[in-house]
N, C-alpha and C positions, 0 to 999 in steps of 0.2 A: 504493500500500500504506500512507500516509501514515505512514513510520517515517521514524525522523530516521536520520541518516548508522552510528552506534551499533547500532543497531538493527538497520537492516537486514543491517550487517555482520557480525553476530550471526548472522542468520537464514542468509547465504550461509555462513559456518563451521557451521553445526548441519545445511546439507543436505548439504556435503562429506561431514561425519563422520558422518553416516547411512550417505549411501553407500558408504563402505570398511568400515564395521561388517561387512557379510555377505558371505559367500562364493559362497552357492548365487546361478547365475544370475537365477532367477525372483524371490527377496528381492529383489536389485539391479537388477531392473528395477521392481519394484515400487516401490520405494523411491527411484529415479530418477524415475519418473514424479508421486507422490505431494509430492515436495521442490519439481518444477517448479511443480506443480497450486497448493502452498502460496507459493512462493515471489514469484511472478509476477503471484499473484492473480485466476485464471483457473476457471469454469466449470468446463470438462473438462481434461482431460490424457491423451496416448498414447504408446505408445512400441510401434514396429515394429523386431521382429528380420528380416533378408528371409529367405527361402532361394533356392535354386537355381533355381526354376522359376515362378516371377511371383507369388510368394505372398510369405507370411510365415511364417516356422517360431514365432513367438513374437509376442504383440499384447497387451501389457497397457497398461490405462485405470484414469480415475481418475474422480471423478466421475459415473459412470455405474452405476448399480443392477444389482443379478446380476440382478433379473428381466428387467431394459429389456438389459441384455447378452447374455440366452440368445431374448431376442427378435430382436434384430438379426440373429443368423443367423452363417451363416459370416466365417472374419476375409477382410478386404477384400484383395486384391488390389494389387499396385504399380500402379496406375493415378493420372490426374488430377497432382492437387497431390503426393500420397507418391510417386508415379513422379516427379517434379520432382526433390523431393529427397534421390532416393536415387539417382538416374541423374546428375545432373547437379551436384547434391552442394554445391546454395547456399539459404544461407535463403529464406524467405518471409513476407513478415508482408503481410497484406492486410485491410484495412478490412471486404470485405464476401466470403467465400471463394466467397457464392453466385454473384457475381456475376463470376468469374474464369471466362473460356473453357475453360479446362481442367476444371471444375468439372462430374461426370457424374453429382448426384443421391444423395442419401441414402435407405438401406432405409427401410421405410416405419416401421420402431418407431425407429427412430434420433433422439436428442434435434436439435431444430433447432441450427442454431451459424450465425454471420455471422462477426467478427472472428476472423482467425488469426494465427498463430505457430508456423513451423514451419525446423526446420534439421536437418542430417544429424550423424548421430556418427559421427565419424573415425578410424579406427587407422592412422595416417600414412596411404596412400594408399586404404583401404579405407575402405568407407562399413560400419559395422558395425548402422547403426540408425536410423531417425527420429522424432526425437522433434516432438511436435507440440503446442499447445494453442489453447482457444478458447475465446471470449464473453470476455473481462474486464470484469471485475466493477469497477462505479463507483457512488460515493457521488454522482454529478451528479446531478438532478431530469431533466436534457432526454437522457439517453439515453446510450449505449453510451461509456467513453473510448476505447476501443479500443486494440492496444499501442505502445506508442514506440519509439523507440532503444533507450533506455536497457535497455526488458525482453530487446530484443533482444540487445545485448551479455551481458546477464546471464544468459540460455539459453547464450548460446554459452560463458561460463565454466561454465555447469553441463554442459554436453555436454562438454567438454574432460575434466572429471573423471569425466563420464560412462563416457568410452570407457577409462579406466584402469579403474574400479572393474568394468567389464565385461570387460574384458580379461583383466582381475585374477581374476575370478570362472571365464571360460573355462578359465584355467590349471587354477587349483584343481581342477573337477570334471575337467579330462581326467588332474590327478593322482591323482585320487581311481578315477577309471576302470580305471587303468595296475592301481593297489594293488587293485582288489577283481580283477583281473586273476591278479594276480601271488595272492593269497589261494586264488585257484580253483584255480589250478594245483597252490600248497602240498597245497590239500585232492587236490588228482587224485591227488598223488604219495603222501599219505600213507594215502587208500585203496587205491591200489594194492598197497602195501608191506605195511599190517595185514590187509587180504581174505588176500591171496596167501598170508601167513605162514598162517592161519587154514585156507584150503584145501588147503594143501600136508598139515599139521599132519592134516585130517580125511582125506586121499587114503592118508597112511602109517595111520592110523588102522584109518581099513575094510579096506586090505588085509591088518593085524596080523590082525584081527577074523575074515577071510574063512579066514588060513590056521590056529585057532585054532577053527574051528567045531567042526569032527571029533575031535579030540584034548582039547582042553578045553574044553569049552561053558562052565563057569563063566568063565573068564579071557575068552570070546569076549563074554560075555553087559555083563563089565565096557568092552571095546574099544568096544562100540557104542552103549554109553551115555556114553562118551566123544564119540564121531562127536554122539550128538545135544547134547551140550552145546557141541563146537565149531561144529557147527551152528547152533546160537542165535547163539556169537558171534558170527559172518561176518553171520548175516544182522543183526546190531545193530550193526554193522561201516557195513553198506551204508543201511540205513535212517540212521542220524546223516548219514551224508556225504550223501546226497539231501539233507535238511534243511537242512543247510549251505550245498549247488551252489544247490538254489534263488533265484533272486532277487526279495529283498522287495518287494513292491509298496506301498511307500510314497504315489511319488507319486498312484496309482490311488484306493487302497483308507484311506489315511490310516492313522497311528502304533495308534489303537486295536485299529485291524478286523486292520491287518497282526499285529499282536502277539498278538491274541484266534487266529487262526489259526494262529499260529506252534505257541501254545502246547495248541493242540487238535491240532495233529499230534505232538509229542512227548509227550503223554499217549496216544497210540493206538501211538505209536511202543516208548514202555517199560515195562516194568514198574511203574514208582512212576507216584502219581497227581499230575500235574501240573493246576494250576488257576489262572484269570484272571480276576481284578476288577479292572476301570476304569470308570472316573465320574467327568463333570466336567470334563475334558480340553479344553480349547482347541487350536484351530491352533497349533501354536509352528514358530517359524524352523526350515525345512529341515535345515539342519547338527544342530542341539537333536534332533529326532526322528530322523534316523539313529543321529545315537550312542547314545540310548535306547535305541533297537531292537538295537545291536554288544551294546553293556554288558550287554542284557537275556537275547539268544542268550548270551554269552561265561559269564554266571552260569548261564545255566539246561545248559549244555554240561559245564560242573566239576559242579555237583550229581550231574547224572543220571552223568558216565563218574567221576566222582572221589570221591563222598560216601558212596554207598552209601545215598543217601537210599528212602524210601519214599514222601515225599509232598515236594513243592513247591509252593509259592503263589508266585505272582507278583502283584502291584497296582500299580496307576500310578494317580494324583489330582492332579486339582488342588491347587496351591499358589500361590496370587495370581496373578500371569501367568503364571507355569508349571506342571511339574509334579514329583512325587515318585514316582519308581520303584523298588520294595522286589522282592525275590528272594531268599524265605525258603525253607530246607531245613530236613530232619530230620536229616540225615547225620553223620559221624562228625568233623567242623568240625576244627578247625586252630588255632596260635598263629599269632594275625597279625604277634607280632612276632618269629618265628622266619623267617615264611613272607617277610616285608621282609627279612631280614638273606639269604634265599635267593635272591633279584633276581627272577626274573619267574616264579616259580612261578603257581600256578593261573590264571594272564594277569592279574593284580591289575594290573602294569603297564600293560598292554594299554589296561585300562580307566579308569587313572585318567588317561592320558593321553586319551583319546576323553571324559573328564568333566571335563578342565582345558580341553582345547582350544575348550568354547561355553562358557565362563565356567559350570562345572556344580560340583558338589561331590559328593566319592563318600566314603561312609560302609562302613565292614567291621565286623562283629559276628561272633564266633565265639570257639571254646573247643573243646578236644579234645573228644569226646563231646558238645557241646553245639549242634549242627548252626551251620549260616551264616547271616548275613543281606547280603547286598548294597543299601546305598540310593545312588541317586543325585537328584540336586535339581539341576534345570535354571531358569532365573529368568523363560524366554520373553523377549517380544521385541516 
């Protein structure tokens, strides 16, 4: 890598703190594999999650073009060299991988490679992952250096940090899991609770209505023009909480498309005319796009049940690496600094916690009579 002692020491702390920067699994492998790619000064770079059944549940690369990578075809198998060491759970660094007996042939779009480097990542006695790289890269005129000790020790301190900052990352989402868990339930109970009120409410209704026919058709005529208004609410009742049970398809459909649908079903869903502009938008860091998407529902959720708006905009844009998400209303708006001195009213807390937490910033704009504005500003990644 011709770095003096400084230097590289430098580069091994900046791919550490790379990797404990992210939360979401796929960032930290990402970021795993791309720190070793740089670090090491290697061609390609991989990194294999296994699962249960001779595969891999997770296969991210570096080095390798999305076209040349939807070319290769399915991810590969524990077989050969990756079955080495994920079974048997000890480095590999070999000169020529082609020429290793274990060696069973590259798909046919698959970049060539000779020189390897590869070892297992460990959670004390589990094998969590392998990570791998190949071809290194040499300034010699007569051909390949190929890797030494030395990169080899220095993979295995990068896999050592590896398996925390993954470890670390599996917690997280299974806490995250638990919470959108425990959220769902919130919402079952609390459809439960406002339908019921609502039905109950329209059952004593019709039956005022029904005994009220004969005797007083005007008073009858008011009971079930009641029944349709609680009517409406039940079913505005059930359509929000659909909206809400649903879950986002992020990682599918990506922040725009999921957000552009969000907000095309709660414009069919309410009364007021809800509307979405985005443009410009990059991928940003997993964690940055969910809370986008919390922050985005949690505003457009207060508008529509708390405002009494008539029209909502939503917009998200680009903003250098990131982006800026705005959730403006027409509604009957609020003192933000009453609504603070009230602790978690319209979930303001909610959200400025989900816009502290990716290093975001959340902005409030409103005045009695003067409808809301929600911005938040995420920095990307």
């Amino acid at each position: 890598m011709n770095q003096g002692p400084g230097s590289g020491l430098a580069a091994v702390s900046s791919a550490l703190l790379a990797m404990s920067r992210h939360l979401e699994v796929r960032d930290v492998l990402k970021t795993i594999v791309a720190s070793a790619r740089e670090l090491l000064d290697a061609q390609y770079a991989a990194l294999g999650v296994p699962d249960d059944h001779g595969g891999f549940a997770q296969f991210v690369v570096d080095g390798v073009s999305d076209e040349q990578w939807k070319a290769i075809g399915p991810l590969p198998r524990q077989h050969g060299i990756l079955a080495s060491m994920l079974h048997e759970a000890r480095p590999e660094r070999l000169a020529d991988v082609r020429m290793d007996p274990r060696f069973e042939g590259w798909p046919s779009a698959h970049p060539d490679m000779s020189d390897f480097l590869g070892l297992p990542i460990r959670d004390g006695d589990e094998v969590i992952g392998a990570l791998f790289l190949a071809n290194k890269r040499c300034a010699k005129p007569e051909g390949a250096c190929g890797f030494t000790e030395q990169d080899e020790e220095l993979l295995a301190l990068l896999a050592q940090h590896a398996a925390i900052a993954l470890t670390n990352a599996r917690l997280y989402e299974r806490s995250r899991e638990l919470t959108i868990a425990e959220e769902r339930s919130r919402l079952a109970h609390e459809l439960h609770d406002a339908v019921s009120q609502k039905l109950f409410s329209l059952r004593l209704t019709a039956q005022a209505a029904a005994a009220l026919v004969d005797r007083d058709p005007v008073r009858a005529k008011g009971e079930l023009q009641q029944v349709a208004v609680l009517a409406a609410e039940a079913a505005d009742e059930l359509r929000a909480a659909v909206v809400e049970l649903r879950p986002a398809a992020l990682d599918e459909d990506g922040l725009l498309a999921t957000l552009r649908t969000h907000v095309q079903v709660l414009d069919r869903a309410h009364g007021a005319r809800v509307t979405f502009d985005g443009r410009g938008v990059r991928a940003l860091p997993a964690a940055q796009e969910e809370a986008l998407l919390r922050v985005a529902q949690e505003a457009l959720h207060n508008a529509l049940r708390h405002s009494g708006a008539d029209a909502v905009d939503v917009t998200l844009h680009r903003s250098g690496a990131g982006a800026v998400l705005r959730v403006t209303d027409n509604g009957s708006g609020f003192d933000p600094k009453t609504v603070r001195r009230a602790g978690r009213h319209l979930g303001l807390v909610s959200m400025r916690d989900r816009t502290s937490g990716v290093g975001g910033t959340l902005t409030v704009e409103s005045a009695p009579g003067k409808g809301t504005t929600i911005e938040m500003e995420v920095p990307g990644g």
